[in-house]
PLY file of the C-alpha trace (Angstrom):
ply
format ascii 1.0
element vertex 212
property float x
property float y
property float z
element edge 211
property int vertex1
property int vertex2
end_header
0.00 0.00 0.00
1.05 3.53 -1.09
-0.93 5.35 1.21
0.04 6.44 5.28
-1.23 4.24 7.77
-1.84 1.19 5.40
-5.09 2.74 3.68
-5.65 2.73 0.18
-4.54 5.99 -1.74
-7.88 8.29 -2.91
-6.47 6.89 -6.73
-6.49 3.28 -5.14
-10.38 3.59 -3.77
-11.70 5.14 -7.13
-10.18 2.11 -9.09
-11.63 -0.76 -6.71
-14.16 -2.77 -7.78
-16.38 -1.90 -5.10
-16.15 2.16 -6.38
-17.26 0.82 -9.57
-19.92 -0.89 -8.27
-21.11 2.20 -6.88
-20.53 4.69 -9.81
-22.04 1.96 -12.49
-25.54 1.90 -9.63
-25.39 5.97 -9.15
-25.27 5.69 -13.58
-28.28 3.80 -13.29
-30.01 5.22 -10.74
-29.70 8.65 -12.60
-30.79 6.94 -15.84
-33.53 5.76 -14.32
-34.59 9.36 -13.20
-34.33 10.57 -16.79
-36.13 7.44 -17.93
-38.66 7.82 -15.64
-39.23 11.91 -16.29
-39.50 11.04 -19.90
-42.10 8.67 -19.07
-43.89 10.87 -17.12
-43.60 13.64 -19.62
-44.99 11.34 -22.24
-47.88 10.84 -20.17
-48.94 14.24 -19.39
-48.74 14.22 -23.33
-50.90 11.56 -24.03
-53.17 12.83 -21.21
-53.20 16.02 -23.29
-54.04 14.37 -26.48
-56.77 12.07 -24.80
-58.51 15.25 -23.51
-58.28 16.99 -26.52
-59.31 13.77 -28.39
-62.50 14.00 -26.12
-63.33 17.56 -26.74
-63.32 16.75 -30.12
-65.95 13.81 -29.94
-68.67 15.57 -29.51
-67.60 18.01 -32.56
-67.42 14.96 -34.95
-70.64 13.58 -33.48
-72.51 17.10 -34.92
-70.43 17.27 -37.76
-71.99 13.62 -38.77
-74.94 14.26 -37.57
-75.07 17.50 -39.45
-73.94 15.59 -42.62
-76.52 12.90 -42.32
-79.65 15.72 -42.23
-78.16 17.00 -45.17
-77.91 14.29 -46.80
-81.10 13.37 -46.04
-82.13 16.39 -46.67
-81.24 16.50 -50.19
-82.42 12.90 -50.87
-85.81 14.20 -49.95
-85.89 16.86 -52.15
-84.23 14.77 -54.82
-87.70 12.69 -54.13
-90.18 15.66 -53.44
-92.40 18.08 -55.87
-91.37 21.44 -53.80
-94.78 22.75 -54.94
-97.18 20.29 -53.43
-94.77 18.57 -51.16
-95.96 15.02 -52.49
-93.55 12.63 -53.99
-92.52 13.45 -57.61
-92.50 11.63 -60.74
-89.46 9.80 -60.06
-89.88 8.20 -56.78
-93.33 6.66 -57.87
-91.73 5.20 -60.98
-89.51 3.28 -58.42
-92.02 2.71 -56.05
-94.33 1.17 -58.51
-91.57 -0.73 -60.01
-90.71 -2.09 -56.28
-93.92 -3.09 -55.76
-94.64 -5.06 -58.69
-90.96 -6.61 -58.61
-92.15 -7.69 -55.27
-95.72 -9.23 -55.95
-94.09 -10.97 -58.95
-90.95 -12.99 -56.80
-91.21 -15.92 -55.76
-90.71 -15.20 -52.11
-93.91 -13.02 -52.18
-96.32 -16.17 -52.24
-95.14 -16.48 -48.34
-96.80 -13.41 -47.68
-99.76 -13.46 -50.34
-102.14 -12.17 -46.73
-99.93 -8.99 -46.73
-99.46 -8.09 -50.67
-102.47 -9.53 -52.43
-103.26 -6.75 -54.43
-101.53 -3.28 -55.44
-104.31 -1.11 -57.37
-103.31 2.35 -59.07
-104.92 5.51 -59.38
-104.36 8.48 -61.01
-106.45 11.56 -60.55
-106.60 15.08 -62.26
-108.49 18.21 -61.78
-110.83 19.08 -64.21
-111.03 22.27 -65.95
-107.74 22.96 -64.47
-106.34 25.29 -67.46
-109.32 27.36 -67.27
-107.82 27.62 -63.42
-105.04 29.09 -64.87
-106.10 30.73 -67.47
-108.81 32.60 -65.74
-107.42 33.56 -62.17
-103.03 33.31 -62.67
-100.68 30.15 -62.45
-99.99 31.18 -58.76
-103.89 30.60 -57.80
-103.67 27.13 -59.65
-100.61 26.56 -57.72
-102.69 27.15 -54.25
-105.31 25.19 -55.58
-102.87 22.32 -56.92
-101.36 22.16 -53.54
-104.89 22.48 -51.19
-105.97 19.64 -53.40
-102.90 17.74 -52.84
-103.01 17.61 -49.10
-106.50 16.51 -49.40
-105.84 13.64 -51.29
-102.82 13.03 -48.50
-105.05 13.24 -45.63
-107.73 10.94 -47.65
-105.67 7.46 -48.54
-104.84 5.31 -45.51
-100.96 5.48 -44.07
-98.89 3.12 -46.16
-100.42 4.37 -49.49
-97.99 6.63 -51.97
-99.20 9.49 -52.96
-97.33 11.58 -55.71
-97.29 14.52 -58.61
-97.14 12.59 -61.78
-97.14 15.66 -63.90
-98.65 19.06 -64.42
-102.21 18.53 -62.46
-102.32 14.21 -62.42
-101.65 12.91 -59.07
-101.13 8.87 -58.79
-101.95 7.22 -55.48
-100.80 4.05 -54.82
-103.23 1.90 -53.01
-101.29 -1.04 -51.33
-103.18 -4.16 -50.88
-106.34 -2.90 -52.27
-108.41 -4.83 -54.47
-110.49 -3.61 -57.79
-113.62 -2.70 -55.07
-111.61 -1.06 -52.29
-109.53 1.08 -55.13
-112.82 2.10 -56.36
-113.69 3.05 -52.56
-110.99 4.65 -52.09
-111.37 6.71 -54.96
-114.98 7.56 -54.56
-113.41 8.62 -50.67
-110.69 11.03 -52.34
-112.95 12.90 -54.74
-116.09 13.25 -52.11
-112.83 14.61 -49.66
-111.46 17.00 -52.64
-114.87 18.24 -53.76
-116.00 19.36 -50.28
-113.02 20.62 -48.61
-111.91 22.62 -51.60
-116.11 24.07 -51.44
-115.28 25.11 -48.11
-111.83 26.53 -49.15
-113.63 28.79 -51.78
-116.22 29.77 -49.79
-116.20 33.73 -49.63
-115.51 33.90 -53.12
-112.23 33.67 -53.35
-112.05 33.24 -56.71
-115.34 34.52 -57.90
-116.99 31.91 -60.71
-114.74 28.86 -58.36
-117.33 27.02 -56.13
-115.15 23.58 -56.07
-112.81 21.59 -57.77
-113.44 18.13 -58.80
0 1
1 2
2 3
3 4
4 5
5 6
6 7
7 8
8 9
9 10
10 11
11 12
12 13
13 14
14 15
15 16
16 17
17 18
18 19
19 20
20 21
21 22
22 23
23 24
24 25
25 26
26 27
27 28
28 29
29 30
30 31
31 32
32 33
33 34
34 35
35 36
36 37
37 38
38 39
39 40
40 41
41 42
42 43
43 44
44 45
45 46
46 47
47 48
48 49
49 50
50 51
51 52
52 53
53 54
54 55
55 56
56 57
57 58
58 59
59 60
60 61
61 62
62 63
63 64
64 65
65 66
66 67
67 68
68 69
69 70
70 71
71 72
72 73
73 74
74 75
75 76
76 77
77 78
78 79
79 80
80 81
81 82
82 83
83 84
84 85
85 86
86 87
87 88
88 89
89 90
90 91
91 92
92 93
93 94
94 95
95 96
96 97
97 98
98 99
99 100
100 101
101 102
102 103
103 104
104 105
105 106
106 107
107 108
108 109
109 110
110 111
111 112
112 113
113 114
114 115
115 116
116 117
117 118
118 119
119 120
120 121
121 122
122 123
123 124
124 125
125 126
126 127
127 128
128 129
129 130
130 131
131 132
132 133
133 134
134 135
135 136
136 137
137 138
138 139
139 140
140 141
141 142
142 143
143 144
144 145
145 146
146 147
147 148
148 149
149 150
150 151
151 152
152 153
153 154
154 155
155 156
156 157
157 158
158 159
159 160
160 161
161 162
162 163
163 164
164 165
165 166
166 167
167 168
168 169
169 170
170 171
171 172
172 173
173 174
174 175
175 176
176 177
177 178
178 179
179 180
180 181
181 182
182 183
183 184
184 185
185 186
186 187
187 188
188 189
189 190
190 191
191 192
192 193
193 194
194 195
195 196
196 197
197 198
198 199
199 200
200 201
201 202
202 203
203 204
204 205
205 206
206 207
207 208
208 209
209 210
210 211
């Protein structure tokens, strides 16, 4: 030994295994710190980012939700006569088309008690160019559309109702035979004829007592 008193010299101590020992745990202790502040700095980020992800739930929720009524929206519309609010020309061209498709599958004869019969009618207003002619195109537009939500509030829910063209409006009459499609027609005229009475009453449109 180099050192006074038989102890190790300072230079001795720092080279022994033991010192090593020490210095390599105190390296790995303090890496361990770092590690363990990275770690917790990552978390605080992800925290961060989770809380913002949440906030922005919601936001996507009425985004979609916004993009689904306007989608809707515009496949309505795509579907509707804006005038008389019935469907148009184009969605009872499909409907029909459904409907017979259906009646003539095979499948259907499991459910013959549900779609027996599909009957079709298709109803104008007469003298309504004289309408037009006599009072404006925006008085046979009111009168178009008060007879349309007659005929709506005549057929029975599940029957189509919808502007074929010009004046003709075509109800579909789901299940109904040749006597209840007569029925139901007699029902929608008797409705238009005495409602639309009661519309003109006060002369509205003087020489107009009803439509039929």
């Amino acid at each position: 030994m180099n050192s006074k008193e038989g102890f190790p010299s300072p230079e001795e101590q720092e080279g022994s295994p033991e010192i090593r020992k020490i210095q390599e745990l105190e390296r790995l202790l303090r890496a361990s710190e770092q590690e363990n502040l990275r770690l917790k700095q990552e978390n605080l980020e992800l925290k961060q980012e989770n809380l913002e992800f949440k906030q922005l739930v919601p936001k996507l929720q009425e985004h979609n939700a916004r993009l689904e009524e306007e989608r809707s929206s515009l496949e309505h519309k795509a579907l509707t006569d804006p005038l008389t609010g019935l469907y148009n020309r184009r969605y009872f061209e499909e409907s029909i088309k459904k409907h017979f498709d259906l009646i003539a599958a095979e499948e259907v004869e499991k459910r013959k008690e549900t779609i027996r019969h599909i009957s079709l009618a298709m109803i104008d207003i007469d003298r309504f160019k004289s309408v037009n002619d006599t009072f404006g195109h925006l008085a046979g537009d009111e009168i178009l559309k008060t007879v349309a939500d007659i005929i709506k509030d005549a057929v029975r829910i599940g029957d189509t109702v919808s502007r074929y063209g010009g004046e003709e409006i075509a109800v579909e009459l789901i299940g109904a035979d040749e006597k209840g499609a007569k029925l139901a027609g007699e029902k929608i005229c008797t409705a238009v004829e005495k409602r639309t009475a009661e519309f003109l009453q006060g002369g509205k449109y003087p020489g107009l007592e009803k439509v039929t």
